[in-house]
C-alpha positions in Angstrom: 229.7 184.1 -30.8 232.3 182.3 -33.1 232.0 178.5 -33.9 234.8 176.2 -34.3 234.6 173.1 -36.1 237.2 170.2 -37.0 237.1 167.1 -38.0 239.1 164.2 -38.3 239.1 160.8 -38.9 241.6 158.4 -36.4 241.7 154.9 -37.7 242.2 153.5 -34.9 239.1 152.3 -32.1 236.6 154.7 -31.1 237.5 153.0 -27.6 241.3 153.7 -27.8 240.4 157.3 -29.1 238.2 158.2 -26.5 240.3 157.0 -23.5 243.4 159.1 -24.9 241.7 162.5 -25.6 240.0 162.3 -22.2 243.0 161.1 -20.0 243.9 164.5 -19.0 247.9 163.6 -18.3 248.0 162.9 -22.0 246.3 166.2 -23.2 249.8 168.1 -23.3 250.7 165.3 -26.5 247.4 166.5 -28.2 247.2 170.2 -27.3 249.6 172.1 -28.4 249.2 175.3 -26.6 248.5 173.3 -23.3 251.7 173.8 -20.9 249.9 171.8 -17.9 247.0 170.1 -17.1 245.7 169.0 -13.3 242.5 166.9 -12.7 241.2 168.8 -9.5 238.6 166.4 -8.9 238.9 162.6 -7.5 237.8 160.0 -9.3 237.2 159.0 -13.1 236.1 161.9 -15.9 232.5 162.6 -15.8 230.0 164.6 -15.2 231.2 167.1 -12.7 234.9 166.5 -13.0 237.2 169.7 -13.2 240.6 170.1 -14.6 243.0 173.1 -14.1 244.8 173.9 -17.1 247.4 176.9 -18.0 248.5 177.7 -22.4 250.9 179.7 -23.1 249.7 181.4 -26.8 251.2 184.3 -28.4 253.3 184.7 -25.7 250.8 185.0 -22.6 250.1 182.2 -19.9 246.4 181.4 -19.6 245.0 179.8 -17.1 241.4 178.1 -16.6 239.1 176.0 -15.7 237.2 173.9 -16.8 234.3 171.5 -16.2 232.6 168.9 -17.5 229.5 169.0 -18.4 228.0 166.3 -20.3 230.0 162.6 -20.5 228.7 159.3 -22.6 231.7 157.4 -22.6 232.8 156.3 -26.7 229.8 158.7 -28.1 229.9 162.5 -27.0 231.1 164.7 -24.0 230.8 167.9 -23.5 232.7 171.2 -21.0 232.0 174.5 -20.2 235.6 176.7 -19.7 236.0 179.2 -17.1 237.0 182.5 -16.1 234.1 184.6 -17.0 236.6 186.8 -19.4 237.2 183.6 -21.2 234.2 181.8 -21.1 233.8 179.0 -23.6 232.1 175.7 -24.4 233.7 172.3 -25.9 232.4 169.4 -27.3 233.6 166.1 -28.7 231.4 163.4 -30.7 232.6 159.9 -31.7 231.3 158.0 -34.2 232.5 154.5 -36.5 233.3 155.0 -39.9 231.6 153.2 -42.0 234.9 150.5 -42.3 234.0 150.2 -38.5 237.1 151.9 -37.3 237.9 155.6 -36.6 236.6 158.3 -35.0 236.2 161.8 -36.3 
């Protein structure tokens, strides 16, 4: 299995961060193979909450699922990414720099 790893450091609120990378009507501004994005579940992202997505990447439109799997709101949140032929995991960790801002 191959892992993917980045890094980066926002300097701007771990709060403000967080909210924006998990508010899935914004992910299109982050993402930039992401073409749409639907929450399919009601309700505030947690634990459980799926979101419908379709990329278009080298030409071909993807579409999955995905779900999340683990949520701790400003710290760490994890998804698992569905069909079977594409089956992936995600995570995202949080943390303050050590000025007390940012959030790689």
């Amino acid at each position: 299995m191959t892992k993917i790893e980045r890094s980066i450091v926002i300097d701007r609120p771990v709060e403000e961060v967080w909210e924006f990378v998990h508010e899935t009507a914004d992910n299109i501004l982050w993402q930039t193979t992401l073409a749409e994005s639907e929450q399919l579940t009601e309700g505030p992202m947690d634990v459980g909450t799926r979101v419908r997505e379709v990329r278009r990447f080298l030409g071909l439109r993807i579409e999955s699922t995905w779900e999340m799997t683990e949520y701790e709101p400003n710290r760490t949140s994890a998804i698992r990414v569905s069909p079977a032929r594409s089956r992936s995991t995600a995570a995202i960790a949080s943390r303050r720099s050590k000025a007390g801002r940012g959030s790689p």
